[in-house]
C-alpha positions in Angstrom: 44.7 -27.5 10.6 45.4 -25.0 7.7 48.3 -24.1 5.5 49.8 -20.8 6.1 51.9 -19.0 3.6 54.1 -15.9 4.0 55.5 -14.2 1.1 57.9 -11.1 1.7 58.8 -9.3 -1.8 62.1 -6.9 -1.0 63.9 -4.2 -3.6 66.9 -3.7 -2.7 69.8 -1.8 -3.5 73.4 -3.3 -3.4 75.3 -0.4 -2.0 78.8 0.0 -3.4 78.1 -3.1 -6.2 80.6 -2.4 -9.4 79.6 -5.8 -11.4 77.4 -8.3 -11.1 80.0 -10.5 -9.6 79.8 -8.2 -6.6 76.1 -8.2 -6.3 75.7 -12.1 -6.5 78.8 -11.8 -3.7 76.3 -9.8 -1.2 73.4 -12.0 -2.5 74.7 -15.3 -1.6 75.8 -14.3 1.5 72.1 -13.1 2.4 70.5 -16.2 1.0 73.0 -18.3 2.9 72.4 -16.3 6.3 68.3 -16.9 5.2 68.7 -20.2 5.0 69.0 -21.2 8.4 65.6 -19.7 8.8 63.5 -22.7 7.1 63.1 -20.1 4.5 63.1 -20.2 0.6 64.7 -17.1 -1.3 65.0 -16.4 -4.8 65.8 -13.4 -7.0 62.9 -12.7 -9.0 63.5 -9.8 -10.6 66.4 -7.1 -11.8 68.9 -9.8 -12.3 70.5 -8.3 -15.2 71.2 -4.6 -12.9 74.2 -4.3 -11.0 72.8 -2.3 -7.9 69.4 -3.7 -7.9 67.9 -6.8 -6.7 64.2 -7.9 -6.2 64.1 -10.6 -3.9 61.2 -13.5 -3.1 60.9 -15.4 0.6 58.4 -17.9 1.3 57.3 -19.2 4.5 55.1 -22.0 4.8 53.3 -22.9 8.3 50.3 -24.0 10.3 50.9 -20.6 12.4 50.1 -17.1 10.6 51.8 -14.9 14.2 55.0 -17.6 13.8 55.2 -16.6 9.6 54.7 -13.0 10.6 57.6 -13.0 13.3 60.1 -14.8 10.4 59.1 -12.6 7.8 60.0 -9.5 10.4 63.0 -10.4 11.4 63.9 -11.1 7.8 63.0 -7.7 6.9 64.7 -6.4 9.9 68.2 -8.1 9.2 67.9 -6.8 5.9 67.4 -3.1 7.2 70.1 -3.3 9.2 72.7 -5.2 7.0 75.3 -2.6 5.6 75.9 -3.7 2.1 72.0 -3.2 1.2 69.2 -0.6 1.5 65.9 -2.0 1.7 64.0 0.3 -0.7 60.7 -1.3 -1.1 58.6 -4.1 1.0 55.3 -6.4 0.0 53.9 -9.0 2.8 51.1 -11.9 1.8 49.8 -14.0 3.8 47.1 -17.0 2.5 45.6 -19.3 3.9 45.0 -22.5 2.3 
């Protein structure tokens, strides 16, 4: 059996954010409803900008379609949550 890994890399922008007290508010309530997914999050980039975030989630699996479907449903909820607007999207898959 192989490894399978699924990275999604996400800009966002934190609608609304005044401070970055309010951004890390709407970030830790996206990590913590990520979480529950078996999937790792981190904010790799724009930590310094109040509105902006760039945001890393890995997947790892023996089954490419079951990464895919997490790694949609990810960018889905993230779409569709009202405090952000999903501005840019990367997917990777590798096989190892």
């Amino acid at each position: 059996a192989s490894m399978v890994i699924g990275i999604l890399e996400v800009r966002l922008t934190i609608m609304g954010a005044r401070s970055l007290k309010d951004k890390r508010r709407v970030l830790k309530s996206l990590k913590d409803r990520f979480s529950k997914m078996n999937v790792s999050v981190a904010e790799v980039n724009d930590q310094d900008k109040w509105q902006a975030s760039t945001l890393g989630f890995a997947v790892v699996s023996n089954d490419a379609g079951y990464i895919n479907s997490v790694l949609d449903r990810i960018t889905l909820s993230l779409s569709e949550h009202p405090e952000v607007e999903l501005i840019h999207q990367q997917v990777e898959i590798m096989h190892i």
